[in-house]
C-alpha positions as CSV (number, residue, x, y, z in Angstrom):
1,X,0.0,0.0,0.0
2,X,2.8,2.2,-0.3
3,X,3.1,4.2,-3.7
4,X,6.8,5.2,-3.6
5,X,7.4,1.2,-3.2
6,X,5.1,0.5,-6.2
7,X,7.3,3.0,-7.9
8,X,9.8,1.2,-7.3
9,X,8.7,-2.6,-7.9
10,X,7.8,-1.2,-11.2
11,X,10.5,0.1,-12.2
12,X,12.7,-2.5,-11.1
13,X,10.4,-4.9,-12.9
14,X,10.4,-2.8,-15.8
15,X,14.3,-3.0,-15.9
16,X,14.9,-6.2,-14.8
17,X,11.6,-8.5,-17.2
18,X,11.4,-5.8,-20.2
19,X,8.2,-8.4,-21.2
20,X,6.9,-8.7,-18.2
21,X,3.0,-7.5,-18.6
22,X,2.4,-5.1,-15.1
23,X,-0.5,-5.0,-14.1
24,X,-1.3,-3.1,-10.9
25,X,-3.3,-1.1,-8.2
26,X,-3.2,2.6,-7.7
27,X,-4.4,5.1,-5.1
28,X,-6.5,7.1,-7.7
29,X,-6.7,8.0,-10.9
30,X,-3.0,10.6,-11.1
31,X,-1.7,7.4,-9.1
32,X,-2.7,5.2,-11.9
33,X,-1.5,7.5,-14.6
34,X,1.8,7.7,-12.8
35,X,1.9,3.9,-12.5
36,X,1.6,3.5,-16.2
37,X,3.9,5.8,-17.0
38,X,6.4,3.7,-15.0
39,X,6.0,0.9,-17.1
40,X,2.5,-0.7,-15.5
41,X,0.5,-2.0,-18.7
42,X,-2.8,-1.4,-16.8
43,X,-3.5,0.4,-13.7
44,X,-6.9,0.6,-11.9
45,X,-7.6,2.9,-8.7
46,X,-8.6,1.8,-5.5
47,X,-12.5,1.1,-5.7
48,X,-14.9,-1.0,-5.3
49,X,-14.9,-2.1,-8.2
50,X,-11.0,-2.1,-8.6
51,X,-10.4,-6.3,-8.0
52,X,-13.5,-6.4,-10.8
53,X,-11.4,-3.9,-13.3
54,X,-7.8,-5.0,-12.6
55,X,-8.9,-9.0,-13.2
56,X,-10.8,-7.8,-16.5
57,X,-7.5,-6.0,-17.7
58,X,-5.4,-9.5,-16.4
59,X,-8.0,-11.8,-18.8
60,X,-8.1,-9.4,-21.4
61,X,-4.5,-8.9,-21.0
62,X,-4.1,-13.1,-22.1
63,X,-6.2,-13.0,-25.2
64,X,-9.8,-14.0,-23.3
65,X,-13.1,-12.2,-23.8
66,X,-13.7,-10.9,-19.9
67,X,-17.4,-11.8,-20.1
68,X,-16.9,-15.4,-20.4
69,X,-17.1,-17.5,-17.6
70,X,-14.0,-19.7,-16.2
71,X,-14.6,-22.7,-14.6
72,X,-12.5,-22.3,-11.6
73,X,-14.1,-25.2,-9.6
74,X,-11.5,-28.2,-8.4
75,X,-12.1,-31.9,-9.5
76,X,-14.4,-33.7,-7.1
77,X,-11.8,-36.3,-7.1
78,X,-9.9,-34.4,-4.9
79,X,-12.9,-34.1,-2.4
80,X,-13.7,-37.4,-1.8
């Protein structure tokens, strides 16, 4: 929750995994502007709605539709 060590984790990030997609949290909206600016490839503000936004930008981010439905349920194998 501290924005000067987000800085930083981006940047070294950024430095370090020149591929690396970034995809992060901001206080508000200059935050997230700031963020992005840094090298974040999305940045949504605290909200909410933030944990809806940032995982629509992660599943859009890897090529999926963000209105489809993942089947995130574990084998009942597993359960018995």
């Amino acid at each position: 929750d501290s924005p000067k060590a987000s800085r930083a984790v981006i940047k070294t990030l950024r430095q370090h995994f020149p591929h690396l997609r970034i995809m992060v949290r901001g206080k508000d909206e200059g935050d997230c502007k700031e963020l992005v600016r840094l090298g974040a490839e999305a940045a949504v503000p605290e909200t909410a709605s933030a944990s809806v936004q940032l995982g629509k930008a992660v599943v859009s981010a890897f090529g999926q539709n963000p209105g489809t439905r993942i089947n995130a349920s574990t084998d009942d194998e597993d359960n018995s």
